[in-house]
C-alpha positions as CSV (number, residue, x, y, z in Angstrom):
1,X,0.0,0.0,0.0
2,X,2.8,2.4,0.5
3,X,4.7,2.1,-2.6
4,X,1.0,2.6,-4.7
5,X,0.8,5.6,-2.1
6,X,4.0,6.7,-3.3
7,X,3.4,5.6,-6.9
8,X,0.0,8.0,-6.8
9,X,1.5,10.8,-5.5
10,X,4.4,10.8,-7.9
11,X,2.0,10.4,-10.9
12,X,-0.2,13.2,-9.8
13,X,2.8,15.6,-9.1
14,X,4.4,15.0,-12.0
15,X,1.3,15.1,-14.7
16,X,-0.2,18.1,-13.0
17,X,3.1,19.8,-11.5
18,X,1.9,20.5,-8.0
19,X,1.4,18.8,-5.2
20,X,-0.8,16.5,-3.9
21,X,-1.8,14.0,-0.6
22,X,-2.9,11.0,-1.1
23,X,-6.2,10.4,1.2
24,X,-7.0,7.1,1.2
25,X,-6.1,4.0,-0.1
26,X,-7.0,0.7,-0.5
27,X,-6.9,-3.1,-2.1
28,X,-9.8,-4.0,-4.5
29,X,-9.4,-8.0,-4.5
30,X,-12.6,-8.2,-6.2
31,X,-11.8,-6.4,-9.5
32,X,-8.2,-7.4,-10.6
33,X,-6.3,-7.1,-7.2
34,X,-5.6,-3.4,-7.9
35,X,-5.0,-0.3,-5.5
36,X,-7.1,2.8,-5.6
37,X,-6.9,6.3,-3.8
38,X,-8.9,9.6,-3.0
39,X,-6.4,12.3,-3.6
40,X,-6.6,16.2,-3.0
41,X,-4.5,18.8,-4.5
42,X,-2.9,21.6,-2.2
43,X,-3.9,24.1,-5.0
44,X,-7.3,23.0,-4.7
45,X,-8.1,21.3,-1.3
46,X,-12.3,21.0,-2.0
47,X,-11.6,18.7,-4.6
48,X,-11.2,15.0,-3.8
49,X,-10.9,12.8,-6.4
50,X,-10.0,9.1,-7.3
51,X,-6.9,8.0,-8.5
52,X,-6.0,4.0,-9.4
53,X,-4.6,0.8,-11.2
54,X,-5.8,0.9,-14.5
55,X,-6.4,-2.8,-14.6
56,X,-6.4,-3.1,-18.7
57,X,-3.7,-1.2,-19.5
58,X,-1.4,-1.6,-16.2
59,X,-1.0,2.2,-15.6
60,X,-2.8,4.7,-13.2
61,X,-5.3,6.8,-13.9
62,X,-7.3,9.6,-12.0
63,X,-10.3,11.3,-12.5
64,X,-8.5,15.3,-11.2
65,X,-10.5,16.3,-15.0
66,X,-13.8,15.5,-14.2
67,X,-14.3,16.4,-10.1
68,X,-11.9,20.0,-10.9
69,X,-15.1,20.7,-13.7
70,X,-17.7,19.3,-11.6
71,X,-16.6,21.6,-9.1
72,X,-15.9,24.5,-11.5
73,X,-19.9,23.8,-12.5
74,X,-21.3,23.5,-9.3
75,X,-19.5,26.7,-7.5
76,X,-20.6,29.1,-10.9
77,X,-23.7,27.8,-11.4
78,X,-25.7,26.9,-7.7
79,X,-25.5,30.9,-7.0
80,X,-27.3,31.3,-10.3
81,X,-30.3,28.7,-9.5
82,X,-30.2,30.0,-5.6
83,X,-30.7,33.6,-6.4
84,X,-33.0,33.1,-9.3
85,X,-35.3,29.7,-7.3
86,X,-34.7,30.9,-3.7
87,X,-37.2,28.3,-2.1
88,X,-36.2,24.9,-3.9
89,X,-36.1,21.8,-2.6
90,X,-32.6,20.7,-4.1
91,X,-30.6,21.2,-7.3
92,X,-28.1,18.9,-9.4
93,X,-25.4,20.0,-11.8
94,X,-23.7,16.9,-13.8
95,X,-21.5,16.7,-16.3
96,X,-23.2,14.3,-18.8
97,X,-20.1,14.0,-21.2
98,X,-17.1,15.8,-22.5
99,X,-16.6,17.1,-25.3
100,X,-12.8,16.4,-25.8
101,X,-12.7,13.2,-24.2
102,X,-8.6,13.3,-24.9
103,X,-7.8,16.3,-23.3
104,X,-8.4,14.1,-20.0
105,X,-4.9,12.5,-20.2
106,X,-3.0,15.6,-20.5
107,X,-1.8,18.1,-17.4
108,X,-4.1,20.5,-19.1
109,X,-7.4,21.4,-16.8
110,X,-9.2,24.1,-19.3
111,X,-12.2,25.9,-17.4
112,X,-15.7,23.6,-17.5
113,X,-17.3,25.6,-19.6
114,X,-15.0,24.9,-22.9
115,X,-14.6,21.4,-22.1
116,X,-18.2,19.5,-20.7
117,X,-21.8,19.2,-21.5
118,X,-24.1,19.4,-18.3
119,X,-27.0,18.2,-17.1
120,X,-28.9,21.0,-14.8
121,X,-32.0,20.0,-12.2
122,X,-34.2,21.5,-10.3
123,X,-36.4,20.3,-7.3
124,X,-39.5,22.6,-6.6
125,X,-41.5,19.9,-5.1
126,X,-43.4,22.2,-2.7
127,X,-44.2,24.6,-5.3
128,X,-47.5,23.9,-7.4
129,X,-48.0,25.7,-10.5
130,X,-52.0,27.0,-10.6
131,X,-53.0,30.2,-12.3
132,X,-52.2,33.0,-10.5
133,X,-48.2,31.7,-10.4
134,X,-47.6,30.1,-13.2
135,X,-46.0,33.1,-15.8
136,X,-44.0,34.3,-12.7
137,X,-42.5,30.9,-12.2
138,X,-41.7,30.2,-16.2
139,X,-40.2,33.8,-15.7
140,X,-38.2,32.8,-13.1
141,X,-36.6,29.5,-15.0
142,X,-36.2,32.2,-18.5
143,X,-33.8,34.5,-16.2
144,X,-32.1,31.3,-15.2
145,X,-31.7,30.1,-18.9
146,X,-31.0,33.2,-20.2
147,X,-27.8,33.4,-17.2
148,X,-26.7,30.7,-18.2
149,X,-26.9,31.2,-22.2
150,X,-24.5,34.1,-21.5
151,X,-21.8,31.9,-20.0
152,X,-21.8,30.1,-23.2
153,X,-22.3,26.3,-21.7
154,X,-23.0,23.0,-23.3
155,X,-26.4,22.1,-21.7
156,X,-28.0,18.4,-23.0
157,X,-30.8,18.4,-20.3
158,X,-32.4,21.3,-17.9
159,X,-35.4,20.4,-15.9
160,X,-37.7,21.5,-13.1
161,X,-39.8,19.6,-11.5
162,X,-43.1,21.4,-9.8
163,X,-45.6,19.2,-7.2
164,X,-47.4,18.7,-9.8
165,X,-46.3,19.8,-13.5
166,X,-42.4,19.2,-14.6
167,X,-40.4,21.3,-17.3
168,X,-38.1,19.1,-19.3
169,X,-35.8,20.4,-22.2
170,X,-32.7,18.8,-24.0
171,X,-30.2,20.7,-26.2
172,X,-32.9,21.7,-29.6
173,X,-35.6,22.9,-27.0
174,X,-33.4,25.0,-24.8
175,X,-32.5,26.9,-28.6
176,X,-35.9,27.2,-29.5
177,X,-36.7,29.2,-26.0
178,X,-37.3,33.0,-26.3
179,X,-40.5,34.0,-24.1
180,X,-42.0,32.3,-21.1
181,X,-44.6,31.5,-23.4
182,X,-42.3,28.9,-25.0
183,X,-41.6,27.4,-21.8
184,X,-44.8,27.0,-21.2
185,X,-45.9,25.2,-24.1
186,X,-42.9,22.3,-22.4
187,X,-45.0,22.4,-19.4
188,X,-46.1,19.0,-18.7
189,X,-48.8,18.1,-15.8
190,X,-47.8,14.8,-14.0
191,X,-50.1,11.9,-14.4
């Protein structure tokens, strides 16, 4: 265990010149006797991510890419959905693919927003969409799409779910949204 410590750190240090501690480690007997790690960076200490035995190709490999854009994501874009849906239940931000899978295996870590396509969620479960509220909610989720048309993002899914209606747009209908009043021609009533 100490020498894949070792080995880990090493890697890490010198893909991504800096330093970094190695967390946790342990043996997986189960999938190909190999040793895997939690690892934080000192540049970047809210960031724990997994670092291992490749088991096909004997090497190591870490996932620093994906949990440094995840965070990127999550710290630009929960202020956004906070300010704008003050009274949800709970949000998600997920990075649903990338768009230059490659880039992962260099010491490169371009900002999020050039690099993933995200998945955005939105749980207003104590809200119910009648009448009187229904334009200023649609409003609501515009100024949020509009926020985060301006940051230029890749965006394959945005949803909100109401108590009892749900909003639910992939990549062509977030394009094709102009006015509230396309938003709520996507307003679907749950069965």
């Amino acid at each position: 265990m100490i020498s894949n410590k070792n080995k880990f750190e090493t890697y890490l240090e010198e893909k991504y010149n800096q330093d970094f501690t190695i967390k946790k480690i342990s043996y997986d007997i189960l999938h190909g006797r190999t040793y895997h790690a939690y690892a934080v960076s000192e540049n970047n200490p809210k960031v724990t991510f997994h670092v291992g035995q490749n088991l096909t190709s004997a090497g190591i490999d870490d996932a620093y890419h994906y949990e440094m854009w995840k965070y990127q994501a999550e710290t630009e874009i929960t202020p956004l959905i906070e300010e704008t849906f003050p009274d949800k239940v709970n949000h998600a931000v997920e990075i649903s693919d990338f768009l230059n899978p490659g880039i992962t295996n260099s010491s490169n870590v371009p900002n999020y927003q050039e690099m993933v396509i995200l998945e955005i969620g939105i749980a207003m479960d104590l809200t119910e969409i009648n009448e009187e509220n229904e334009e200023t909610e649609l409003r609501k989720a515009l100024t949020l799409l509009k926020a985060l048309n301006e940051k230029h993002l890749h965006i394959s899914h945005f949803g909100i779910s109401y108590k009892n209606k749900a909003l639910q747009l992939n990549t062509i209908g977030l394009k094709s949204v102009n006015t509230y009043l396309d938003l709520k021609k996507r307003l679907i009533d749950y069965k």
